[in-house]
Backbone as CSV, one residue per row, in Angstrom:
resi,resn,N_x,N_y,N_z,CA_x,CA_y,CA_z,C_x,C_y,C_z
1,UNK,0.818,-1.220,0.000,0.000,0.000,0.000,0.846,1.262,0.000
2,UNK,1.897,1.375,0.572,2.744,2.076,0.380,2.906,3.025,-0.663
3,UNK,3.568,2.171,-1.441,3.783,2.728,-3.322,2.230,3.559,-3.715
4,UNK,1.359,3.412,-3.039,0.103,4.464,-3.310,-0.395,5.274,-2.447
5,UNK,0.122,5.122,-1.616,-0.122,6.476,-0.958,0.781,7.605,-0.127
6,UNK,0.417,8.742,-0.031,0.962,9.706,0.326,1.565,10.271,1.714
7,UNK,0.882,8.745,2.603,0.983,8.899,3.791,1.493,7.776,4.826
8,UNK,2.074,6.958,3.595,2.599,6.048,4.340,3.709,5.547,3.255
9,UNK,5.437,5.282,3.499,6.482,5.066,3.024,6.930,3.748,3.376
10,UNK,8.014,3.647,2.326,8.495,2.270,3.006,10.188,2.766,3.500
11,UNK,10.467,2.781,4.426,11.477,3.738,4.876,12.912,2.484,4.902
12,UNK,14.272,3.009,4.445,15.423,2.784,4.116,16.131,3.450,5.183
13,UNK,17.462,2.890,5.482,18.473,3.530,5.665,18.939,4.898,5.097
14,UNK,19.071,4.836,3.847,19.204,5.987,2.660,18.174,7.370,3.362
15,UNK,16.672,6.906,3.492,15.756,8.019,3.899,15.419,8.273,5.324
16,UNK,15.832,7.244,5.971,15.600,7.844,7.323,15.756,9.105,8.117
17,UNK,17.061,9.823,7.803,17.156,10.904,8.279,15.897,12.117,7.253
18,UNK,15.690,11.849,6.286,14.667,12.772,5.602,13.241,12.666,6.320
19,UNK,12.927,11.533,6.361,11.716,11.339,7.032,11.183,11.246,8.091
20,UNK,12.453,11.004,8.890,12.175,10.569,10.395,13.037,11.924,11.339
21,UNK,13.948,11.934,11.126,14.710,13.002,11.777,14.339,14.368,11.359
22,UNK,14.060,14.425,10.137,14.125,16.089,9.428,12.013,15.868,9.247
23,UNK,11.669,15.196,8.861,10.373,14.959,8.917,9.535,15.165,10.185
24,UNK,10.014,14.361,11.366,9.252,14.796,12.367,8.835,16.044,13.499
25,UNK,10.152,16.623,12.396,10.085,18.430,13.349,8.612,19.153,12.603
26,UNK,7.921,18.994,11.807,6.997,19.117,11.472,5.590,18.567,11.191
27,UNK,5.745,16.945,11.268,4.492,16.026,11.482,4.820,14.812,12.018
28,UNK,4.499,14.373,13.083,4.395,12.927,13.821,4.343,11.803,12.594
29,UNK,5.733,11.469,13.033,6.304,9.964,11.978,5.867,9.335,13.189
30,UNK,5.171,7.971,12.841,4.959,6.400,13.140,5.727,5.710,12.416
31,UNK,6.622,4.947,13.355,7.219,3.447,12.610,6.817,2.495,13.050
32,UNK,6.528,1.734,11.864,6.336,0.363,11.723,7.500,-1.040,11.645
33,UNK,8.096,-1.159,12.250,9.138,-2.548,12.384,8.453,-3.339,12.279
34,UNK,8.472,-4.432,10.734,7.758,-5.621,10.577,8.299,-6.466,9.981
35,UNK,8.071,-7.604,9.741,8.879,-8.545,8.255,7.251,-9.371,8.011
36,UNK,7.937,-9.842,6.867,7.441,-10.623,6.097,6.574,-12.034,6.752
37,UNK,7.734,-12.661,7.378,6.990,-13.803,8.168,6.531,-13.835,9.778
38,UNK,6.306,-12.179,9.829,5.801,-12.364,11.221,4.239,-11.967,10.897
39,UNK,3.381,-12.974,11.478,2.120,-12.847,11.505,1.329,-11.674,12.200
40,UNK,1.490,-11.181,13.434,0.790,-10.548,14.182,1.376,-9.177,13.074
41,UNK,2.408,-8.837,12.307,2.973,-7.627,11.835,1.815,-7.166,10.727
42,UNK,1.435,-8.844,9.339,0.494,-8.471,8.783,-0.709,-8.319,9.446
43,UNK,-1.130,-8.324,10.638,-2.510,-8.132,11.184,-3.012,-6.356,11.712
44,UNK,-1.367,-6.146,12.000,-1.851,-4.702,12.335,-1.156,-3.677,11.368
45,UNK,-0.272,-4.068,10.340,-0.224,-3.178,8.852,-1.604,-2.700,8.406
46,UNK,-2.601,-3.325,8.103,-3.922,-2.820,7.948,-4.454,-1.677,8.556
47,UNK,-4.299,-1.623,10.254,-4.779,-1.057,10.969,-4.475,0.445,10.731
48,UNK,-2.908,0.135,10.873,-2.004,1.481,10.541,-2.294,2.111,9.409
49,UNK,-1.947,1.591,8.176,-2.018,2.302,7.012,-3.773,2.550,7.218
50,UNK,-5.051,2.395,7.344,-5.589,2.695,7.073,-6.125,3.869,8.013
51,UNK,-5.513,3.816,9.316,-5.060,4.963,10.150,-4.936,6.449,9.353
52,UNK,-3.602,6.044,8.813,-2.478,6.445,8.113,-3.974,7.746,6.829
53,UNK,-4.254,6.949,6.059,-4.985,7.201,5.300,-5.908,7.538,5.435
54,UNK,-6.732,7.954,6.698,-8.221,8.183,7.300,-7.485,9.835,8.144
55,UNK,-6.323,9.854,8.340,-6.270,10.864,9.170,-5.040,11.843,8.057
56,UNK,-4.682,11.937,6.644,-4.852,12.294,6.138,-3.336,13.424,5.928
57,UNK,-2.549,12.881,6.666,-1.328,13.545,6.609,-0.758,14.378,8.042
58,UNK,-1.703,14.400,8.540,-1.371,14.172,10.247,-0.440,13.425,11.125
59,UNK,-0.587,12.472,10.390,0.811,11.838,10.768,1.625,10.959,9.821
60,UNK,3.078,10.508,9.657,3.035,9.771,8.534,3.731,8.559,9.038
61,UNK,3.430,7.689,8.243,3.349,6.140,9.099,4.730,5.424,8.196
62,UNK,5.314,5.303,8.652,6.763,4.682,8.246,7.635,3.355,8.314
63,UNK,7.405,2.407,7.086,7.287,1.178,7.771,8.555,0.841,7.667
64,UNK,9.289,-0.207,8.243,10.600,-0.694,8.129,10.573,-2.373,8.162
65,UNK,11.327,-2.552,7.143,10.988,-4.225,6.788,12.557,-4.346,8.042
66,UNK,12.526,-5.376,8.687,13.719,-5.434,9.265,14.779,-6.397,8.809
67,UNK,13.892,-7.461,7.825,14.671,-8.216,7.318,15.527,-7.399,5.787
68,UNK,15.105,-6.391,5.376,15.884,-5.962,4.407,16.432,-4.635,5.391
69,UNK,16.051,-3.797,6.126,16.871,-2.504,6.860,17.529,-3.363,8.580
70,UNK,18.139,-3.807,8.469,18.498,-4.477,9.907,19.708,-3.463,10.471
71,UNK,20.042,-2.722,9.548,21.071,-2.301,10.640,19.930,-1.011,10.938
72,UNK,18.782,-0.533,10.503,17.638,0.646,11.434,17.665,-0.097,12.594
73,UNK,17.369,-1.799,12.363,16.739,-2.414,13.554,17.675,-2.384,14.370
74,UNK,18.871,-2.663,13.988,19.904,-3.050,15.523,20.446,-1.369,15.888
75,UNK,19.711,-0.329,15.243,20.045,1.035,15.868,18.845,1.363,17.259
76,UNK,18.315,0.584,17.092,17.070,0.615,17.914,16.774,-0.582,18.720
77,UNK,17.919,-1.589,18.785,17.814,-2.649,19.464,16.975,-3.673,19.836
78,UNK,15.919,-4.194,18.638,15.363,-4.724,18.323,15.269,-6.023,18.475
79,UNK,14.352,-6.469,19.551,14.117,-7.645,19.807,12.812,-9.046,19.348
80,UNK,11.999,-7.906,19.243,10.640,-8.815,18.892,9.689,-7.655,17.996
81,UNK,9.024,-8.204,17.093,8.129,-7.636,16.196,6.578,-8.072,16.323
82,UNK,5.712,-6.864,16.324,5.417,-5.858,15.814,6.017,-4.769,16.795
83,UNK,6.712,-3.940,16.211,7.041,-2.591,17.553,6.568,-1.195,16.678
84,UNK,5.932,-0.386,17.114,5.514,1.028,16.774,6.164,1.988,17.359
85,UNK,6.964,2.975,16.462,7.826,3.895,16.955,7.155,4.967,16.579
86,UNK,6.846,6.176,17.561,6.300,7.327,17.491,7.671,8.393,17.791
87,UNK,7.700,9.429,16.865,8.616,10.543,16.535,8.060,11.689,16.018
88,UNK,8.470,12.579,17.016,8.242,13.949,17.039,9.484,15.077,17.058
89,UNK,9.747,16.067,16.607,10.776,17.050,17.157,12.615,16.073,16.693
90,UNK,12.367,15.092,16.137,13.309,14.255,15.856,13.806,13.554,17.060
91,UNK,13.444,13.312,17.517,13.353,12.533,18.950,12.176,10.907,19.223
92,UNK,12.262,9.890,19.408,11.250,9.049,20.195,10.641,9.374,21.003
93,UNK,8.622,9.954,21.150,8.168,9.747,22.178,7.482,9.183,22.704
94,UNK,7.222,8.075,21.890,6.561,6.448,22.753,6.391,5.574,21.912
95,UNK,5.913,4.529,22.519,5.513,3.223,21.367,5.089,2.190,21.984
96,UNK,4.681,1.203,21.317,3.737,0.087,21.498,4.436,-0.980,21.138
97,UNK,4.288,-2.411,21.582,5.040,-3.421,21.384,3.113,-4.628,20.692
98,UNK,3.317,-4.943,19.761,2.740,-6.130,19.280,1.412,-5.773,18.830
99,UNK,-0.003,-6.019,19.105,-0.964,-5.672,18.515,-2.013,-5.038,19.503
100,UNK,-2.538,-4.347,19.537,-3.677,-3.658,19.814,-5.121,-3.256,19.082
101,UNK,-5.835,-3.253,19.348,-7.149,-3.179,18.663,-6.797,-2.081,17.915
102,UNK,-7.877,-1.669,17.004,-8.092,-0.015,16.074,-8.505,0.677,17.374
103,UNK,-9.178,0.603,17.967,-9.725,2.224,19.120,-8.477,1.882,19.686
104,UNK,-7.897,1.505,21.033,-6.614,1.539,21.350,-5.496,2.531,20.461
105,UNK,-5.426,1.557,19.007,-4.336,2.620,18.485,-4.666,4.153,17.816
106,UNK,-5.631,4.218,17.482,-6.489,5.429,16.996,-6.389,6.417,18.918
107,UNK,-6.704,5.717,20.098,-6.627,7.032,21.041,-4.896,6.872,21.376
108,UNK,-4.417,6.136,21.043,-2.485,6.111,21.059,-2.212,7.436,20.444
109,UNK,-2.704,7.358,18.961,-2.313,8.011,18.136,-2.517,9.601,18.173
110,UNK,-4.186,9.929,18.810,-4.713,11.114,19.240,-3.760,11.893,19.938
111,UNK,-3.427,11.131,20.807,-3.123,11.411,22.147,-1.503,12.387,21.315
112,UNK,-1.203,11.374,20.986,0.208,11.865,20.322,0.419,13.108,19.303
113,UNK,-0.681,13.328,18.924,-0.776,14.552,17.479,-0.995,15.967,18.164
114,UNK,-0.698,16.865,17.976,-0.710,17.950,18.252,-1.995,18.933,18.424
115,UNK,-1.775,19.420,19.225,-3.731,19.845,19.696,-3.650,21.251,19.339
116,UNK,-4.791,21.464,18.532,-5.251,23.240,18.248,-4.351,24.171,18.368
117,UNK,-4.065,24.170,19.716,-2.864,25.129,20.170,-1.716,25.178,19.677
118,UNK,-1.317,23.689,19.848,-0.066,23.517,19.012,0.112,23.994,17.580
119,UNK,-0.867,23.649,16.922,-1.202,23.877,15.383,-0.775,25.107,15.170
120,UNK,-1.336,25.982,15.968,-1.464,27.434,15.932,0.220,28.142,16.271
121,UNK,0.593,27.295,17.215,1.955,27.726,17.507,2.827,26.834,16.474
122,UNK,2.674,26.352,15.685,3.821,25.685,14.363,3.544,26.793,13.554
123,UNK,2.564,26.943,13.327,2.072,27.939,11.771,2.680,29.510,12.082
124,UNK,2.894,29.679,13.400,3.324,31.272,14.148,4.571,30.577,13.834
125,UNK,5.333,29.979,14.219,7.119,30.068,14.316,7.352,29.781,11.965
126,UNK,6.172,29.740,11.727,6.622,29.771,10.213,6.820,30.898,9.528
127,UNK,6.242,31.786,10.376,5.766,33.084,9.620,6.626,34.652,10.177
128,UNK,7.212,33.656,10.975,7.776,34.893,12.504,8.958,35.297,11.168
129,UNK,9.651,34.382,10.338,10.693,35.718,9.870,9.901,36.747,8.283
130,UNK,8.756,36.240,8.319,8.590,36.492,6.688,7.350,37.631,7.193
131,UNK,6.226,37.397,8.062,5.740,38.337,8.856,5.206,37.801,9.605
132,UNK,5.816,38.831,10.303,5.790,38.550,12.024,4.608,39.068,12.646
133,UNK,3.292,40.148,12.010,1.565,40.409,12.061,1.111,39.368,12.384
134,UNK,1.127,38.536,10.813,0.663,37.082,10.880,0.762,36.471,12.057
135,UNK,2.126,36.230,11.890,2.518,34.946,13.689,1.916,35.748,14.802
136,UNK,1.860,37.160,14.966,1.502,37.669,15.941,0.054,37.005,16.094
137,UNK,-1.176,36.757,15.219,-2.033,36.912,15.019,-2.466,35.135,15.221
138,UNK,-1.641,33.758,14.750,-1.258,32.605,15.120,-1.509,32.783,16.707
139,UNK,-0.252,33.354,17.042,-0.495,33.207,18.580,-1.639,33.845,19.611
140,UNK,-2.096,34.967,18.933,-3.070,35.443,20.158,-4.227,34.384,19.744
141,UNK,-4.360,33.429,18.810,-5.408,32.895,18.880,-5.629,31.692,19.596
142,UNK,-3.874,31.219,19.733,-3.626,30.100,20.322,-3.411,30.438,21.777
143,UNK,-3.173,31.580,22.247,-3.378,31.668,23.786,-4.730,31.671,24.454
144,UNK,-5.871,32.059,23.388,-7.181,31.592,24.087,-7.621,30.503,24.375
145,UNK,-6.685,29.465,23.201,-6.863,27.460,23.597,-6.198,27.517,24.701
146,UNK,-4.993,27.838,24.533,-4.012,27.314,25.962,-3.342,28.814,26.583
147,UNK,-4.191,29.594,27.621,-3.244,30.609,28.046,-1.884,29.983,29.084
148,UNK,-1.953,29.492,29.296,-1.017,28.809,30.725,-0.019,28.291,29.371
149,UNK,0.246,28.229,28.072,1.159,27.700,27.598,2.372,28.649,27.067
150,UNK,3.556,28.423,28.229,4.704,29.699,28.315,5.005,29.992,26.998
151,UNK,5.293,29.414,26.004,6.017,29.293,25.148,5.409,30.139,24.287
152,UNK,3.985,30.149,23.935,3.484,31.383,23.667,4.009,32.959,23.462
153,UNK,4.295,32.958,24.841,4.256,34.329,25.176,5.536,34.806,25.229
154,UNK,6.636,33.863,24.685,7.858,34.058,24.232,7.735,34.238,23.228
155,UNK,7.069,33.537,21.986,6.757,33.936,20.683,6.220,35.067,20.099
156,UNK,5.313,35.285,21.176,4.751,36.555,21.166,5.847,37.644,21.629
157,UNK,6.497,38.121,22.260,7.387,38.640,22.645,8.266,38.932,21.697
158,UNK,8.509,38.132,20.842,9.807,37.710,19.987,9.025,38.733,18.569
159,UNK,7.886,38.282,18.238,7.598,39.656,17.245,6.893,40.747,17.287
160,UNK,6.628,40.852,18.775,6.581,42.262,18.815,7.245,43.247,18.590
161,UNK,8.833,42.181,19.259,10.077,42.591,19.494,10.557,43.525,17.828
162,UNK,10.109,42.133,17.147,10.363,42.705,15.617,9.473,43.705,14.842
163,UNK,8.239,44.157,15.667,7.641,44.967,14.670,7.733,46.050,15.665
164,UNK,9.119,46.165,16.551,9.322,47.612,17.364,8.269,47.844,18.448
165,UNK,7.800,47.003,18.671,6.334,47.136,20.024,7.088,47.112,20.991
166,UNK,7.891,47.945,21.496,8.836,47.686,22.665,8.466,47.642,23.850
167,UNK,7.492,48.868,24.049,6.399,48.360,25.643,5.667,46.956,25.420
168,UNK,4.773,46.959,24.595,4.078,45.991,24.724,5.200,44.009,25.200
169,UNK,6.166,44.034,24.142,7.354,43.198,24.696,8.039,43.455,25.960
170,UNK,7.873,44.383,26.115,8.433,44.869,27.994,7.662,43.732,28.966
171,UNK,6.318,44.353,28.622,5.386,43.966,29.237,5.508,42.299,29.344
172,UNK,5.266,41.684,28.284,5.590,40.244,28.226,6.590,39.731,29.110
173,UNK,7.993,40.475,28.418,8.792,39.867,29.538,8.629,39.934,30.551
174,UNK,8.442,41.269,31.548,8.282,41.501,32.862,7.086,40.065,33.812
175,UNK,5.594,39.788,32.427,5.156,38.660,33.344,6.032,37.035,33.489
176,UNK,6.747,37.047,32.513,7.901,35.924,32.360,8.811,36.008,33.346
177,UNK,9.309,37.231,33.802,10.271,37.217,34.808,9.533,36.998,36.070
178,UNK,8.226,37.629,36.109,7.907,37.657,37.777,7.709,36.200,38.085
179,UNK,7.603,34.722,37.153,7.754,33.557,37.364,9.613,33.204,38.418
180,UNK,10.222,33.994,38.468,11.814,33.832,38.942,12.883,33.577,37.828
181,UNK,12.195,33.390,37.178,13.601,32.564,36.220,13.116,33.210,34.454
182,UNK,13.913,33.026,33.782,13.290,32.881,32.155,14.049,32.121,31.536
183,UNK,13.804,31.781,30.623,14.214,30.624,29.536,15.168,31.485,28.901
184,UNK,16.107,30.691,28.208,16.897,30.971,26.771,16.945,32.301,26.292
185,UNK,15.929,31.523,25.843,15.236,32.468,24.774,14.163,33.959,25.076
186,UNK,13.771,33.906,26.290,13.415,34.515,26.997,14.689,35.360,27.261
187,UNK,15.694,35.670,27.917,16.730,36.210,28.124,17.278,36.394,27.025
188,UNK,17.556,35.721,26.109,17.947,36.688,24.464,16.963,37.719,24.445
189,UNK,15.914,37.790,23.796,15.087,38.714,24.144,14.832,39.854,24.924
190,UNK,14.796,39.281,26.327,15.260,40.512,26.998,16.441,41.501,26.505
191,UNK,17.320,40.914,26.645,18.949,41.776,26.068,18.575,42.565,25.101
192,UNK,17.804,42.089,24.112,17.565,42.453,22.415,16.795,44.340,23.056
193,UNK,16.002,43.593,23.677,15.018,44.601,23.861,15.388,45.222,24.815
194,UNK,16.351,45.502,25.457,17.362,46.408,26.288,18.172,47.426,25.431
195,UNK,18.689,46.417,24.697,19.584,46.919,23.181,18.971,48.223,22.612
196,UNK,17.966,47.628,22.297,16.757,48.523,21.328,16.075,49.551,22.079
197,UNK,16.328,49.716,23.210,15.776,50.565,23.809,16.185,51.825,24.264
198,UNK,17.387,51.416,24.223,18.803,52.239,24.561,19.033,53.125,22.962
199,UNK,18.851,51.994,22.096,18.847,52.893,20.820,18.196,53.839,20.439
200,UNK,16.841,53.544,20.722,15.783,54.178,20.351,15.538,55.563,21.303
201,UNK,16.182,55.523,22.615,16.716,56.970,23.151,17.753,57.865,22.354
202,UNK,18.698,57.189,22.184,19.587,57.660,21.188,18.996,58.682,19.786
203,UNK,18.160,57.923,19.235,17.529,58.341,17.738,18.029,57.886,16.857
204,UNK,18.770,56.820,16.709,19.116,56.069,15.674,20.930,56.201,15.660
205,UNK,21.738,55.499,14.582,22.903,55.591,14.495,23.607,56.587,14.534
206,UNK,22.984,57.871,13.031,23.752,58.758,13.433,23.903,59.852,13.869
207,UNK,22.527,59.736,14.916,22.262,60.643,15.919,22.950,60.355,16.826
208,UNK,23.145,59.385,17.508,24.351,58.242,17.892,25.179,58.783,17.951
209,UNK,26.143,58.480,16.944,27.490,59.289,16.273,27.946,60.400,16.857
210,UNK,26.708,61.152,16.476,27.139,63.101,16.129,27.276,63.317,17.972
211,UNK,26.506,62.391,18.705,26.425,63.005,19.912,27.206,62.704,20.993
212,UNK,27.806,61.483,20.762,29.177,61.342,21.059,30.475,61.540,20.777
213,UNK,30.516,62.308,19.548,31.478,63.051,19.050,31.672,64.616,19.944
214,UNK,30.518,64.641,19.577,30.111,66.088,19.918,30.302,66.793,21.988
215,UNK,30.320,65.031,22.512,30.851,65.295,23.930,31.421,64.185,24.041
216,UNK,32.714,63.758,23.837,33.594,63.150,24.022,33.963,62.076,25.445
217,UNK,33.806,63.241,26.383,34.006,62.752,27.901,32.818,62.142,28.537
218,UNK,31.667,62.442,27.363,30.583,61.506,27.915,30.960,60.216,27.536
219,UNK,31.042,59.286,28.006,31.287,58.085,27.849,30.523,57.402,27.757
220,UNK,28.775,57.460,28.111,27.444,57.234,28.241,27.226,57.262,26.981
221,UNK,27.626,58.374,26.500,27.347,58.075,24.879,27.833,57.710,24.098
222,UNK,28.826,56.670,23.963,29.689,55.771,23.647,28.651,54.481,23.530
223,UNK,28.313,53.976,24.773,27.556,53.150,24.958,26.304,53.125,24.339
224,UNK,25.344,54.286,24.076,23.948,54.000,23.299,24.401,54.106,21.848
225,UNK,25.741,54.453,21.342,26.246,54.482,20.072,26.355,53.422,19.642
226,UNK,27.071,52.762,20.482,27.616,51.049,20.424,25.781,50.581,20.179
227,UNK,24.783,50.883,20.896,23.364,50.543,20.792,22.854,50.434,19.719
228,UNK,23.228,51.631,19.508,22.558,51.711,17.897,23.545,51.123,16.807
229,UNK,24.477,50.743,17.135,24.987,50.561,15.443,24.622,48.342,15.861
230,UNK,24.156,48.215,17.053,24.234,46.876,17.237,22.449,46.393,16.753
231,UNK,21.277,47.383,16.582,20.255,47.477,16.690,20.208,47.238,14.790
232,UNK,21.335,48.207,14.285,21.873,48.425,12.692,22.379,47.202,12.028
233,UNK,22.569,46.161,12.904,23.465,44.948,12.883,24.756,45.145,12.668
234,UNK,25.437,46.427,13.218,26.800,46.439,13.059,27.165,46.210,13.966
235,UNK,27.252,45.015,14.010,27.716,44.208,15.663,28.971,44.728,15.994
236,UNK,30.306,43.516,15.139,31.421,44.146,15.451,32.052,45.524,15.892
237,UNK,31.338,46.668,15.074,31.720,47.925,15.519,31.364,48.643,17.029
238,UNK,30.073,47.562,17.343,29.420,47.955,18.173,30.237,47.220,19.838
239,UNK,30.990,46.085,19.621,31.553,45.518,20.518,33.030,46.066,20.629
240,UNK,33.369,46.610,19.547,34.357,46.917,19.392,34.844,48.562,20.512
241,UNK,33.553,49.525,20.104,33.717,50.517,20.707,33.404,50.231,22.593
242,UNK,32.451,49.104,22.897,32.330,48.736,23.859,33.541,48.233,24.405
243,UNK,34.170,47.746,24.158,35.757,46.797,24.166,36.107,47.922,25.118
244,UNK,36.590,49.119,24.066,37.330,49.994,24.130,36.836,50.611,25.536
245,UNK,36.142,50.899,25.955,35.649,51.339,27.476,35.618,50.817,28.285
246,UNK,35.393,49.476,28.192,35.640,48.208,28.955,37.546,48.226,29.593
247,UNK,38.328,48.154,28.578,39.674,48.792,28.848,39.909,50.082,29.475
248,UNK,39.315,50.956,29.036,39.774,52.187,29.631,39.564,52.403,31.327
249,UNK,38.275,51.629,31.173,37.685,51.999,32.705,37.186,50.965,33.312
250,UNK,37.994,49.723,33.605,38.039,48.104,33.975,37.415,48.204,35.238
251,UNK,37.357,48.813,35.945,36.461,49.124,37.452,35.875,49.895,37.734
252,UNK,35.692,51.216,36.911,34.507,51.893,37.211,33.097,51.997,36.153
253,UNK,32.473,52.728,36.937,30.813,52.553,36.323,30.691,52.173,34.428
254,UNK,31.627,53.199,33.802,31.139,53.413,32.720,31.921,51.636,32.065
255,UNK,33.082,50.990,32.668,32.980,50.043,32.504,32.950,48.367,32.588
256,UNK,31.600,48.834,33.583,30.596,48.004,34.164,29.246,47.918,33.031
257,UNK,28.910,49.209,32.910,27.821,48.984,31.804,28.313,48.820,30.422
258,UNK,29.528,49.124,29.902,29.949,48.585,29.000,30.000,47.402,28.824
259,UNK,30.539,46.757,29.942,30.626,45.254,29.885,29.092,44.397,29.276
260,UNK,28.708,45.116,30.238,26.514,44.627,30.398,26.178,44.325,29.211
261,UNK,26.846,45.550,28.666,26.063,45.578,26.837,26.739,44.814,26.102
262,UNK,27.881,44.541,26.727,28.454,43.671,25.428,27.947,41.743,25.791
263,UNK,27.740,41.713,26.808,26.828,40.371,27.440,25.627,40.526,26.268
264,UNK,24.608,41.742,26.441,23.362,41.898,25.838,23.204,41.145,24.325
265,UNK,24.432,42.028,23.840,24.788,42.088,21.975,25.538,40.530,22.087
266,UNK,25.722,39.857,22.888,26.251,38.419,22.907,24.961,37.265,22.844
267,UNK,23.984,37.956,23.620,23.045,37.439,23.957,22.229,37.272,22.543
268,UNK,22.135,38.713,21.900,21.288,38.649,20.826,22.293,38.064,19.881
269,UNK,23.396,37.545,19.305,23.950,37.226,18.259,23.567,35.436,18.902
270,UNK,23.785,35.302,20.114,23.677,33.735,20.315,25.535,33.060,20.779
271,UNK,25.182,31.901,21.090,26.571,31.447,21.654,26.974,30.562,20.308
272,UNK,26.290,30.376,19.388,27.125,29.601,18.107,27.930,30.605,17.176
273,UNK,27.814,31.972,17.296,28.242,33.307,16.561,29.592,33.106,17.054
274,UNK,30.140,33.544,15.552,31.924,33.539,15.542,32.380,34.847,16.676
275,UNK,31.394,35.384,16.248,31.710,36.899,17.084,31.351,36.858,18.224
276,UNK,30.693,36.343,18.571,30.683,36.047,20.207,31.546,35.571,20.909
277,UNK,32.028,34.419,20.504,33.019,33.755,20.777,34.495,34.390,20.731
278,UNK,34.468,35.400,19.793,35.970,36.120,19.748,35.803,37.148,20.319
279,UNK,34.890,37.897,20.917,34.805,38.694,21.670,34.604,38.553,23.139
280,UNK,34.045,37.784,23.812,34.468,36.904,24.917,35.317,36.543,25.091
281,UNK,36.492,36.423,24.214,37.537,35.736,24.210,38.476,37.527,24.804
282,UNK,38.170,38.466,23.759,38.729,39.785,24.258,38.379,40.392,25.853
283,UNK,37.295,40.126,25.928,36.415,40.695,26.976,36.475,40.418,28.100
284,UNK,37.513,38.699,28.338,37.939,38.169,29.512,39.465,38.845,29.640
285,UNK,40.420,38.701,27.900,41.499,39.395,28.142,42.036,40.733,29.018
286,UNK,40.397,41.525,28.607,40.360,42.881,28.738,40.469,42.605,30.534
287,UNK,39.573,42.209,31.000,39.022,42.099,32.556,40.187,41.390,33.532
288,UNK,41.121,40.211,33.000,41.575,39.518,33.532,43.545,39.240,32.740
């Protein structure tokens, strides 16, 4: 049945990572581990594929012969057949060993697929770089299914962030923090929107510029300069002039908040950024 339909494969070594690893970050893969001469395997192939085919691309059902893919099987340590592997996020998150009725595997399967909310929050993280209205608009609909679901309101946060709503993202964060702690990504964010805020006092880059030129010994304005050209994505220049104050004034105020900001602009580039990494690398030199 396979070879005809759209929702159920016969999965290889060769495709596994397409379908199962890179596939399930977007729809719940089911595997099927079966062979040929195991009986109970042809009894519930039926069940599945017609699962498979009744629910319509919701999930996709992935079978594995073990007698022709054995080294899938001995990656998964495979002892007895029929086994059902459920994958999500590219990860295993449950499964079934041998046969079960159709209602059994039909509320298995429920249980496992992604609810309203969720839906709503996949279709928002699709749209967040292309427009971020849209996702805005994903998520406020999905916080009326699930308000208690945090993750939300990080998403939400995240394009407000981008369409310059800077109170309104204040706001977000501030109820995220009064929990004690924030996530990740939550704290990138914050920084971002520290960044941007500082800029947006400023008036942009080269209002920036002119006004730290223009008073030299302010050193304060060094720092919302560095803001704005980091808001501009001129990172480097922006860590760079931070550097530079960070050195000059290794124990007092002006570089203390220098330092801060260059944490912030670390925060928003991320810890896999070349430039993070080589500037941390300066930034301990500088201090230590």
């Amino acid at each position: 049945m396979a070879g005809n339909s759209s929702w159920v494969v016969n999965l290889t070594e060769a495709t596994f990572q397409q379908v199962v690893l890179e596939g399930s970050q977007n729809t719940l893969v089911v595997l099927d581990f079966w062979a040929p001469w195991c009986n109970p395997c042809r009894q519930l192939a039926p069940i599945l594929e017609k699962l498979a085919e009744e629910y319509a691309g919701k999930f996709i059902l992935a079978k594995i012969n073990t007698d022709e893919e054995p080294q899938i099987a001995a990656a998964f340590g495979i002892q007895s057949i029929p086994l059902v592997v459920a994958f999500k996020d590219g990860q295993p998150i449950d499964q079934f060993q041998g046969i079960m009725p159709e209602t059994e595997i039909r509320q298995w399967v429920d249980r496992l697929l992604p609810s309203p909310a969720d839906q709503l929050l996949q279709a928002g993280r699709q749209l967040e770089e292309t427009d971020p209205k849209a996702a805005e608009s994903k998520y406020r609909e999905a916080q009326l299914l699930a308000p208690e679901m945090e993750e939300l309101r990080i998403r939400l946060a995240k394009v407000l962030l981008a369409q310059g709503r800077l109170e309104e993202c204040r706001t977000l964060i501030e109820e995220l923090e009064s929990r004690g702690f924030l996530e990740p990504e939550a704290e990138r964010l914050k920084s971002e929107l520290e960044v941007r805020e500082s800029a947006a006092e400023s008036g942009g880059v080269e209002e920036a510029r002119l006004a730290a030129e223009n008073a030299p010994d302010d050193l304060s304005l060094q720092i919302r300069y560095a803001d704005a050209l980091a808001v501009a994505s001129q990172h480097r220049k922006a860590l760079e002039i931070l550097l530079s104050l960070v050195q000059k004034d290794r124990s007092g105020e002006t570089g203390r908040d220098a330092k801060a900001n260059m944490v912030k602009i670390f925060d928003m580039l991320g810890p896999a950024s070349e430039l993070t990494s080589e500037y941390r690398r300066k930034l301990a030199t500088a201090l230590y």
